[in-house]
C-alpha positions as CSV (number, residue, x, y, z in Angstrom):
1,X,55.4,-3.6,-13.6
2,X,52.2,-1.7,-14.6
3,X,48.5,-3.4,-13.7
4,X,48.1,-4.1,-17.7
5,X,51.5,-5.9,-18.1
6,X,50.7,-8.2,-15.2
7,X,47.1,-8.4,-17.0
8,X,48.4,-9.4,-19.9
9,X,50.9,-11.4,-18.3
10,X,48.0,-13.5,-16.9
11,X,46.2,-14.2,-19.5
12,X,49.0,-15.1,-21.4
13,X,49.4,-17.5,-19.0
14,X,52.7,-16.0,-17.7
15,X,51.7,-15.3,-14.0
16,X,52.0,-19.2,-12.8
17,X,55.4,-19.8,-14.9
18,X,56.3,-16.7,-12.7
19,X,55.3,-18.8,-9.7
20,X,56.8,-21.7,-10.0
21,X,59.7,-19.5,-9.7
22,X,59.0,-17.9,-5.9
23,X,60.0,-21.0,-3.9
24,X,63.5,-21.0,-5.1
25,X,63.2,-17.1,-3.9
26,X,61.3,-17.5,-0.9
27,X,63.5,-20.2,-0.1
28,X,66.8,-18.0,-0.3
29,X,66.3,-16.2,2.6
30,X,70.1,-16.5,3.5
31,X,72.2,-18.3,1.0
32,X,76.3,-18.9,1.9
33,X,78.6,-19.3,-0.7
34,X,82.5,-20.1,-0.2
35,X,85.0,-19.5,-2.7
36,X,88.2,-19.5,-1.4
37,X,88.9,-17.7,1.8
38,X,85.5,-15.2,1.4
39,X,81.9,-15.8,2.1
40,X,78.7,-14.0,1.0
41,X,75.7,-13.5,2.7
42,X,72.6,-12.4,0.3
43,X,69.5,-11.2,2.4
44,X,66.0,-10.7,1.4
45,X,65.9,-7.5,3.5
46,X,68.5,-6.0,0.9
47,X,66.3,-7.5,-1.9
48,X,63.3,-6.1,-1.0
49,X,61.3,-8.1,0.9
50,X,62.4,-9.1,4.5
51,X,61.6,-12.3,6.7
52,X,58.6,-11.8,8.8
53,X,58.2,-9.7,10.8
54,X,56.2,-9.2,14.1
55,X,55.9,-5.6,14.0
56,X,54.4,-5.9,10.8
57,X,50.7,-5.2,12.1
58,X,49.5,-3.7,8.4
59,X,45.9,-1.8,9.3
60,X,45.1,0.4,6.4
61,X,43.0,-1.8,4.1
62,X,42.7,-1.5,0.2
63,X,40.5,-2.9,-2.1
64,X,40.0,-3.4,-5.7
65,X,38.2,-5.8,-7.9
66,X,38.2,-6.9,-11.4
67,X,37.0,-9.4,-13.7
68,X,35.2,-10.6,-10.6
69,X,38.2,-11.2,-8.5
70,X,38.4,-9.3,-5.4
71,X,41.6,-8.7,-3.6
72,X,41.4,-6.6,-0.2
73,X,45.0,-6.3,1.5
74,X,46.7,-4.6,4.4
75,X,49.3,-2.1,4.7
76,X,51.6,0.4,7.1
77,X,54.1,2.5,6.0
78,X,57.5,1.8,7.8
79,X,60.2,4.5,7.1
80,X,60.9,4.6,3.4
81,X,59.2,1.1,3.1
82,X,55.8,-0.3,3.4
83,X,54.7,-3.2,5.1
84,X,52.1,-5.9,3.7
85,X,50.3,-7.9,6.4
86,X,47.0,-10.6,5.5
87,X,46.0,-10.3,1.7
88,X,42.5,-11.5,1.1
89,X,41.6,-13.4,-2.7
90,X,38.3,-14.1,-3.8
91,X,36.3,-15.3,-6.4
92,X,32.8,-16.7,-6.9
93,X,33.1,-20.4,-7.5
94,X,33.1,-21.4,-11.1
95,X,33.6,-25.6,-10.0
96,X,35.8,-28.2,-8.3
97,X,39.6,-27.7,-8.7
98,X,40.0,-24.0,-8.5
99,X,42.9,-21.9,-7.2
100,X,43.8,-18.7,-5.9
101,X,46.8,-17.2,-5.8
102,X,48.0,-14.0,-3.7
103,X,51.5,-12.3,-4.8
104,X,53.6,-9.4,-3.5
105,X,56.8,-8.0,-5.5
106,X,58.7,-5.4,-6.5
107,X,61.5,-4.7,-9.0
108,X,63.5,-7.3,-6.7
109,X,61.3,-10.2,-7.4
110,X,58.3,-12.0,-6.1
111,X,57.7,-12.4,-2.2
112,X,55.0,-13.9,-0.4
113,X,53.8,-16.0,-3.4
114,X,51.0,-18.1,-1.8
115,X,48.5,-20.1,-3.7
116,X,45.4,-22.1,-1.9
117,X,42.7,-24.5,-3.5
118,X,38.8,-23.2,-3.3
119,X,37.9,-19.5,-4.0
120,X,38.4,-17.2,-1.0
121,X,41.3,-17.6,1.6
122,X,43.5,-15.4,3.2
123,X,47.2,-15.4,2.8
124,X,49.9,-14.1,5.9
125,X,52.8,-11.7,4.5
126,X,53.7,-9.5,7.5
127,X,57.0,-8.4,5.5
128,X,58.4,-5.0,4.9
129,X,58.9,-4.6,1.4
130,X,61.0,-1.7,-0.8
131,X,58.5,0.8,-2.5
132,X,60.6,0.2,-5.6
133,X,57.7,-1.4,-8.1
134,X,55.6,-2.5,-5.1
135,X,52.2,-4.2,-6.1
136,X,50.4,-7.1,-4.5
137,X,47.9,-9.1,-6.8
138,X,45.1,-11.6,-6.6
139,X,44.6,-14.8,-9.4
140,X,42.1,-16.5,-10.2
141,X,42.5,-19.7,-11.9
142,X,40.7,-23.1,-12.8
143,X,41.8,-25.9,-14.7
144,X,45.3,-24.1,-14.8
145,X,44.1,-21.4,-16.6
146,X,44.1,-17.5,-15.2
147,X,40.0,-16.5,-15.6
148,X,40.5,-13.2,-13.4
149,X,42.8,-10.8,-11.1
150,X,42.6,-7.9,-9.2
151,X,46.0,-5.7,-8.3
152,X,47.0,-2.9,-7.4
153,X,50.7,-1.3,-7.4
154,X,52.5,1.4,-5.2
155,X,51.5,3.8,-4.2
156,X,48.0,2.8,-2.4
């Protein structure tokens, strides 16, 4: 998904429909399902985004801002896939009641989907992700509406 989709996503108001959908997905990390005699196992590691994990120590920083958001975020390339550690979102504080949100997906769906009230925090991914449509992104909201983000998509 290319920086000015996800834009215009955002200001169309998409990106927090789009969250609201990431705890049902984070939340799958291993689903069973019996029918019959057979069971399936779906993992996020075959999805594109694995649990977390230790090794993922991400120290090659990036950093982009727009529409005064600033996102600053961690990586490591591991094999064919890249790991995301902390993810940094800020804003300058427009009032009371603001959020930020920090995302990571690929063409598998949204991972580490974390959203925090106030204007600067740092969010913990330390997942491996596919490169497959890779971006991480930064949101700025107040009063439920999306008044900035910064992103940036694969490759870094």
């Amino acid at each position: 998904m290319s920086k000015k989709v996800r834009y215009a996503l955002g200001a169309i108001g998409a990106v927090p429909a789009l969250g609201l959908l990431t705890p049902v997905a984070a939340a799958a990390t291993t689903t069973a399902h019996a029918s019959g005699k057979s069971v399936k196992t779906v993992s996020l590691a075959h999805q594109g985004g694995a649990p977390e994990a230790a090794s993922c120590l991400a120290s090659r920083v990036h950093s982009v801002e727009n529409s005064g958001v600033l996102l600053r975020f961690w990586s490591k390339p591991e094999g064919s896939r890249t790991c995301i550690g902390t993810i940094h979102v800020s804003h300058f504080p427009i009032g009371t009641g603001s959020q930020i949100e920090g995302i990571v997906g690929n063409n598998n769906g949204l991972f580490c989907n974390h959203l925090a009230g106030g204007h600067d925090a740092n969010f913990v991914c330390r997942r491996i992700f596919v490169r497959a449509g890779l971006f991480v992104q930064g949101v700025y909201f107040f009063g439920g509406i999306v008044y900035g983000e910064a992103g940036l998509a694969y490759p870094f």
